[in-house]
N, C-alpha and C positions, 0 to 999 in steps of 0.2 A: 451100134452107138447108143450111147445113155445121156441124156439131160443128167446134169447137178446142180443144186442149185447152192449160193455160195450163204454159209448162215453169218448175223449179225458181229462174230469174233472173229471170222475169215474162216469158220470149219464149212470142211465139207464133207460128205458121208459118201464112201467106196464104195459101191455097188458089189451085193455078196458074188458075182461072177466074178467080176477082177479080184477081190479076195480068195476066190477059190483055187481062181487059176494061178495068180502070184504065191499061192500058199503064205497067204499074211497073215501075222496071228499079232492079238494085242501086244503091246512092247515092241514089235517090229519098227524100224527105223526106214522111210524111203527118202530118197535123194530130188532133192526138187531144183528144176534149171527152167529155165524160161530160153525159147528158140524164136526169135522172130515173137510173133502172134500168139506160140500156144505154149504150152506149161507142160512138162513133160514130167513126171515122176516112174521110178524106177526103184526096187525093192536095194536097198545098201545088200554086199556081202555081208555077211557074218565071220572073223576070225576070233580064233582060237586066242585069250588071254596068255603072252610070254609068262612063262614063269619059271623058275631059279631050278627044276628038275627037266630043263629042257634039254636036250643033245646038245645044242650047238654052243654050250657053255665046254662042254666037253674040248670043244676044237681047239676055241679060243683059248690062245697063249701057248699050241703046243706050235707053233712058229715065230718067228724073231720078224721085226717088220724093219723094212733098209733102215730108218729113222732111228731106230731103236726107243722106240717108244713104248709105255708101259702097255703091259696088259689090259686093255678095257674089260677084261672078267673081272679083273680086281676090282672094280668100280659098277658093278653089272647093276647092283642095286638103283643107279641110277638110270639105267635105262629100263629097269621096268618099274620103276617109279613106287618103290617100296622099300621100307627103313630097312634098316640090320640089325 
């Protein structure tokens, strides 16, 4: 166990063992919760950015949905949040 000490902005500095062993590197994002009394952080997943050469644009639309509702490929742009 490590003392930190909290600085004047609310930063606090990781300890290079929990950095080594999390494999954190600058730009990493961790997830902070408060349990009871203590503060818990935990390194975020990292996924892979959707993008418009992905497989699963393939699937979509090659079935009929009971609804009969449009294709959501047709409109995919919007779900991964990029013009056309």
């Amino acid at each position: 166990m490590e003392i930190i000490r909290v600085r004047p902005k609310g930063q606090v500095t990781l300890p290079l063992f929990v950095r080594e062993k999390l494999q954190l590197e600058e730009g990493d994002y961790l997830v902070c919760e408060v349990e009871d009394d203590r503060l818990v952080l935990y390194k975020m997943p990292v996924y892979k950015r959707a993008s418009f050469d992905d497989g699963i644009w393939r699937l979509i639309g090659s079935a009929t949905d009971r609804a009969g509702k449009d294709d959501v490929s047709e409109e995919k742009h919007k779900y991964l949040g990029e013009k056309l």
